[in-house]
N, C-alpha and C positions, 0 to 999 in steps of 0.2 A: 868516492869513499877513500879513506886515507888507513896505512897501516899502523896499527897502534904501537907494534913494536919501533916504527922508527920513529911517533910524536915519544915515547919513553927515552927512546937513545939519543932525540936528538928537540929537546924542548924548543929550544932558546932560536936554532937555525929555524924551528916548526911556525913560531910565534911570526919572526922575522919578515917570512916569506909570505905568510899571509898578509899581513902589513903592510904587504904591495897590491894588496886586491880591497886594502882599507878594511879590513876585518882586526881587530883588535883583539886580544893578546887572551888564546883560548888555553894552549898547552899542560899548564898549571891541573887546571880544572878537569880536562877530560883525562889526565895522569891520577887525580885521585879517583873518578867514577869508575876508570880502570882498577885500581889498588881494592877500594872495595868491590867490586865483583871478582878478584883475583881473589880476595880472603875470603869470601863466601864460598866459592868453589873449592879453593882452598881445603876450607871446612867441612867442607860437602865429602871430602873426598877420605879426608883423615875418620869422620864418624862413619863414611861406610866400611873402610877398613877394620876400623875396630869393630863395628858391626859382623862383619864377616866374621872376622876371631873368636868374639863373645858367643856367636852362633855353634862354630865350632866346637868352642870350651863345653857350651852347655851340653852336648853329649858325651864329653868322658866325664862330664860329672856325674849325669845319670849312668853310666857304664859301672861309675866308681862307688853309685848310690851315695852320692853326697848332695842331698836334697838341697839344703843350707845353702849351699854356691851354686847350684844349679838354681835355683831359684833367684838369688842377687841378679846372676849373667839376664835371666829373663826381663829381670826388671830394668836392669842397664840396655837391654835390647830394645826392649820399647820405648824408654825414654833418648834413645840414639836414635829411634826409625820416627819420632818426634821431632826430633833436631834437625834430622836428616832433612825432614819436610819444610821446615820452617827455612835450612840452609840455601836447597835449592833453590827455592821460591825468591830468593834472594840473591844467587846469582843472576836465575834469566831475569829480574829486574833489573838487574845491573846492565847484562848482555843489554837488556832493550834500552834502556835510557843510555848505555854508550852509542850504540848503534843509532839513537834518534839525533845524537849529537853532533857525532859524525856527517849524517845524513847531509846536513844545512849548509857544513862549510864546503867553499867550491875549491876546486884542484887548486893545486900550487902554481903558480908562474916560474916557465924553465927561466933559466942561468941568464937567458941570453935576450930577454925582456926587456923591454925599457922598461924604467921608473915613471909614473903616473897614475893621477887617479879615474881618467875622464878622455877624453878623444883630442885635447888640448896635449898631448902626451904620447899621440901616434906620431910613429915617427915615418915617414914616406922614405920607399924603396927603389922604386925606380915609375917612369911614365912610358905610356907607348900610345903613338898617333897624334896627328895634327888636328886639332881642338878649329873646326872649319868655319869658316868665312861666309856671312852672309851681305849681301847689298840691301836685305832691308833686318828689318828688329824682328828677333825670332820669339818663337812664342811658345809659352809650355805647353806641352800635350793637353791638360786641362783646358787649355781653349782651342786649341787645334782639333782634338779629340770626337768632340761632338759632331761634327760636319761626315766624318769617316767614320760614325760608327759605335762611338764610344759613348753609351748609354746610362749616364750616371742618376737622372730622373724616374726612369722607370726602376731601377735596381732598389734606389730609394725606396721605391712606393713595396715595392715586392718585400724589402728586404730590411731597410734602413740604412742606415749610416756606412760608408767603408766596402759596398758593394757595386760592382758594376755589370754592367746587360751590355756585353759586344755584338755586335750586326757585321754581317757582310765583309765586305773585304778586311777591315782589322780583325774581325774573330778568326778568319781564313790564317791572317799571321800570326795571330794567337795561335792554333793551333800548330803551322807550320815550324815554329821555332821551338815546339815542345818536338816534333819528332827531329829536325835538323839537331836540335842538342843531343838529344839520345842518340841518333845513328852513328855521332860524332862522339859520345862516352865510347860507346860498344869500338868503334873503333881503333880508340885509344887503350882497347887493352880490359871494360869493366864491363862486369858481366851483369848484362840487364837483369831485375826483378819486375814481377807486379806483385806490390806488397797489401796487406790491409791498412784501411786505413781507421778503424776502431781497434784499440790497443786496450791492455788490463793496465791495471794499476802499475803490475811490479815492469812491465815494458818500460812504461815512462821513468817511474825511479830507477829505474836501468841507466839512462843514458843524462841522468841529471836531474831532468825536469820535477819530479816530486821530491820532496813535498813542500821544499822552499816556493815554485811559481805556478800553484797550481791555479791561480785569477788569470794568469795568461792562456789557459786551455777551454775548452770546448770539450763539458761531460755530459754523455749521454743519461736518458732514465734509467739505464739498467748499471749504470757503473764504468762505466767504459767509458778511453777517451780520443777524443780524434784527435789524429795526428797533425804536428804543428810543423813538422817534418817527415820525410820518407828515412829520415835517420835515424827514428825512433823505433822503423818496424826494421830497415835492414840492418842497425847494429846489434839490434835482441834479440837478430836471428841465431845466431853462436852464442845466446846463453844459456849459460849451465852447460859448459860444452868444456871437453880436455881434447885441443886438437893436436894433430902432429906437424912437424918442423916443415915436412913435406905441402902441407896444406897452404900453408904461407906463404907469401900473401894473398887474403883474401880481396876481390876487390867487384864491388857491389854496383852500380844506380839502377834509379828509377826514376819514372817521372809518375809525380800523383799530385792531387789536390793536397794543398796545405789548410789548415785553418788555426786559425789567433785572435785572442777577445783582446788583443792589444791594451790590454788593461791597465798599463802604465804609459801611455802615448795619446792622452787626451789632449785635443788643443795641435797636435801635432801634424801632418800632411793631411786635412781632413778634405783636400781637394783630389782631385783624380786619382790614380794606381799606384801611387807611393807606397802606402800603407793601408792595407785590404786584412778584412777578416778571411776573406778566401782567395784564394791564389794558386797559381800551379808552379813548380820547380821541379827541374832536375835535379836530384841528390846524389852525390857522390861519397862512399863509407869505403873506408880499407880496413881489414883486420891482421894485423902484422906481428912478427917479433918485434922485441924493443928494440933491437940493434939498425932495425932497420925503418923504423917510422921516421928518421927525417928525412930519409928518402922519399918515403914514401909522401913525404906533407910536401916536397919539392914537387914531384910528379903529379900529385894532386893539385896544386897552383898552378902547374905548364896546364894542365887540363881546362881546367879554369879560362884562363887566357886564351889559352886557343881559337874558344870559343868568340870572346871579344874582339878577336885580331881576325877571323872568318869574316865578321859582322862590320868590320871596319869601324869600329866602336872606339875611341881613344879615353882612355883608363889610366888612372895609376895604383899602383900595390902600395899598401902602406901594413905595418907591422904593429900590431897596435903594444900600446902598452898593459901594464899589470893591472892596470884599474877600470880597464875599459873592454877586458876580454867577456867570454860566457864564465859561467861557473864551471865547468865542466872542462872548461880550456886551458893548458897549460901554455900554448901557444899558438896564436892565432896571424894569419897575413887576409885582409879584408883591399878586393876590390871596388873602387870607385870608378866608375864609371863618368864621363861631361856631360852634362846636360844644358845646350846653348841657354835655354828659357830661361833658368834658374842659376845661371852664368855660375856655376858649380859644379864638384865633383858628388857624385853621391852615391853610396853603398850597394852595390848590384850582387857582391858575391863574399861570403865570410868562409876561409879554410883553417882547421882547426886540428891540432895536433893534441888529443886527449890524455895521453901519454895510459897509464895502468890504472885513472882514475873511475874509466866507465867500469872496465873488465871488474876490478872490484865488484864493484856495485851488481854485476851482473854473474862473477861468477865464472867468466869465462878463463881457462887457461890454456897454458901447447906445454907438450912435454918437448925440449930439447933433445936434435939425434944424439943418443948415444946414452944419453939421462935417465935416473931413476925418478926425478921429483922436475914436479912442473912449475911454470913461470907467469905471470897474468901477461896477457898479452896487451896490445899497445891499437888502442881505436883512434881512428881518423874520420875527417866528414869535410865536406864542404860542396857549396853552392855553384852548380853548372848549367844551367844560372835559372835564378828566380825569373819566369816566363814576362809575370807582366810588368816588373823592371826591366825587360828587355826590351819590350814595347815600346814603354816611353820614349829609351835611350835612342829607339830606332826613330821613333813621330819626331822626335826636335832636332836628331843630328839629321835626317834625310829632309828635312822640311823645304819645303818650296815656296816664293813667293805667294804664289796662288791657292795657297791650301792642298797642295796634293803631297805626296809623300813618296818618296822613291822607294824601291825594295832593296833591301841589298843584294849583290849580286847572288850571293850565298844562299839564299834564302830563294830564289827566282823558280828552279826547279820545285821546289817544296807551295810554290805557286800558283802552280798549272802554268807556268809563264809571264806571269802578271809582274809587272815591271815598276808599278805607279800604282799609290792610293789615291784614286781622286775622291773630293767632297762628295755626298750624295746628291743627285740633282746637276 
C-alpha cells in the first residue's frame, strides 16, 4: 500500500518510479479519487457542524418562544441529517475505490535498482564455488531421480500434474535438509515458529498477495487460503500491532508446506521438482525499523548463502531489476544456484526488502524511543531455502557415474550416517 500524502506531494517522482515496474502513469487519477473523497468528507464534516449549531439555535428559540425560526432550524436540521447521509456515503465510497486502487499497484523500486523490465535486466553480484567436473555427461534429476526414489508416476495418478511421491533414501534427505536448514536459521540468530498454514483473507492482502494474484493461490470451501509461503502467516503475525523500539528487530522462520496453482507457469518446468504445486521451505521474515532494514536484508542473504556454502552448492547472487522484482518488493537479491544437467544457473532462493509497503497494508507500526507518534515499520522475507530445489541442486551436483548420489558432508549427520544414494536394486 502506498501513502496518499506523498502520491499528492510528489505526482510526477510517483508516476516515474512505477514505470520501472512497467506500470503506467496512475498519479493523476488516484490524486482526483483522492480530491473527491477529501470534498465529500469535507462536506460531511461542515453540515455536521452546522448541524450541531442549528440544533443548538433551535432551543433558544423555543426559550425565546420564536416558533417561526425555531421551526426553519428544524427544517434545516433535517434537510442537513439528509445531506449528511447522502455525504457520508460518499466519502466511504471514495475511501473504498481509493483503497481498491491502491490495493493493485506493487511497492516502488529503491534508488538503488537497476532499470529493466524482465530477468534480461538482473544484474549479477558476485559467484561462490567451483561449478564441478564430470568424466561422463551429467543428467538432470528428472532422470536420475527415479532409480533413487523420486516418484513422479504415482503422484500423477494420486494427484496430477506438478506432484511428486519421494520413497526411501531421497524422502530421508528431503526430510533431512528441511531440519539441517532450520537448526542452521535458529542458529543464526531467528526465532523458530510453527505457523498455520490456512490464512484469512486480510493475511494474504497483508503481505501483497490479494487481490491482484489471487489464480496463484489455493482457496479452501470455507474461505480461507493456503499459504503459498510461511511469509504470509509469520509477517501477519505483528499486524494491527504498535510495537516498541525495544522489540526490534523481529526475526522469525519456519519451515512448512508451501502450496501454488502456478497459474501463470504453463508449459513451463513440467518435468521433475522445479516447479511443484506443493513443496516445503524454510522462510526467513524480519520485522525492523526503517533505519535499519538494509541491514537487515544484508543478514538475511549471509543467511541465505550459508546455507549453500554448508551444502557445497556453487551459486551466484544476482540483484534483480525494477521489472522483474514481486509486487510487494522494493528490493530484492535472488539466488541461483548450478545445475550440471541443465548446464544452468537457476533460482533456489529470492530475499526481499519490503520496505513500509507490507506494514501499510497491514497496519503494523513501532513508536520510536523517546516519541509521541509512531512510524510503519520495515518487513523483510526471504528463502532458506526452498527444500525440493535443494534436492535437485544436491542429485546433479553430487551425481556419480553409476546412478548413486553422494550426501553432502553437511547433511551426513542428519543421515543416520548415510554417505551415498544408491539406485534402488
Amino acid at each position: 500500500m502506498h501513502d496518499i500524502k506523498f502520491i499528492r506531494e510528489n505526482p510526477e517522482a510517483f508516476d516515474a518510479a512505477l514505470a520501472r515496474k512497467g506500470v503506467a502513469p496512475v498519479a493523476a487519477d488516484i490524486i482526483a479519487l483522492d480530491a473527491r473523497r477529501r470534498e465529500a468528507l469535507n462536506g460531511a464534516q461542515t453540515a455536521q457542524a452546522r448541524r450541531n449549531e442549528a440544533s443548538k439555535l433551535i432551543g433558544q428559540a423555543m426559550a425565546q418562544k420564536d416558533t417561526a425560526r425555531a421551526d426553519a432550524l428544524k427544517a434545516e436540521v433535517a434537510e442537513l441529517k439528509t445531506r449528511l447521509g447522502d455525504l457520508e456515503e460518499q466519502a466511504r465510497a471514495g475511501e473504498a475505490a481509493l483503497a481498491e486502487r491502491l490495493a493493485l499497484l506493487p511497492n516502488l523500486p529503491a534508488e538503488d535498482v537497476p532499470d529493466g523490465l524482465d530477468e534480461a535486466g538482473n544484474v549479477e553480484i558476485s559467484r561462490w564455488g567451483d561449478i564441478p567436473q564430470f568424466d561422463f555427461a551429467p543428467k538432470e534429476h528428472a532422470d536420475i531421480g527415479p532409480a533413487l526414489g523420486m516418484d513422479f508416476e504415482t503422484a500423477a495418478k494420486i494427484s496430477g500434474a506438478r506432484f511428486t511421491f519421494l520413497r526411501g533414501g531421497i524422502a530421508r534427505m528431503n526430510r533431512a535438509l528441511g531440519q539441517f536448514m532450520l537448526d542452521a536459521q535458529v542458529e543464526a540468530g531467528y526465532n523458530e515458529c510453527a505457523t498455520p498454514y490456512l490464512v484469512r483473507d486480510e493475511a494474504v492482502f497483508g503481505v501483497g498477495q490479494l487481490p491482484k494474484f489471487a489464480e496463484d493461490l489455493f482457496q479452501t470451501t470455507d474461505g480461507r487460503w493456503l499459504i503459498s509461503t510461511s511469509e504470509v502467516s509469520l509477517t501477519n503475525s505483528v499486524r494491527e500491532q504498535i510495537l516498541t523500539s525495544a522489540e526490534l528487530p523481529i526475526r522469525l522462520t519456519a519451515l512448512t508446506p508451501c502450496f501454488r496453482s502456478e497459474a501463470g507457469s504453463a508449459g513451463r518446468d513440467t518435468r521433475g521438482l522445479i516447479r511443484q504445486h506443493q513443496f516445503e521451505k524454510v522462510e526467513l521474515v524480519t520485522i525492523a525499523a526503517p533505519e535499519h532494514s538494509d541491514m537487515e536484508h544484508a543478514r538475511m542473504c549471509a543467511a541465505s548463502e550459508a546455507i549453500l556454502q554448508a551444502l557445497g552448492l556453487p551459486y551466484r547472487k544476482m540483484l534483480l531489476c525494477a521489472g522483474d522484482m514481486g509486487q510487494a518488493s522494493a528490493k530484492t537479491f535472488d539466488l541461483e544456484v548450478w545445475l550440471p544437467g541443465q548446464n544452468a544457473y537457476r533460482e533456489i532462493a529470492s530475499i526481499s526488502n519490503c520496505g513500509d509497503y507490507q506494514a501499510r497494508r497491514m497496519n503494523t507500526r513501532f513508536r520510536p524511543e523517546g516519541e509521541k507518534n509512531t512510524e510503519f515499520v520495515h518487513t523483510l522475507n526471504g528463502s532458506a531455502l526452498a527444500i525440493g530445489r535443494t534436492l535437485v541442486a544436491i542429485v546433479e551436483n553430487y551425481q556419480q557415474a553409476d546412478g548413486s548420489v553422494r550426501v553432502p558432508e553437511a547433511l551426513v549427520p542428519y543421515m543416520g550416517g548415510l554417505d551415498v544414494l544408491r539406485p534402488e536394486g
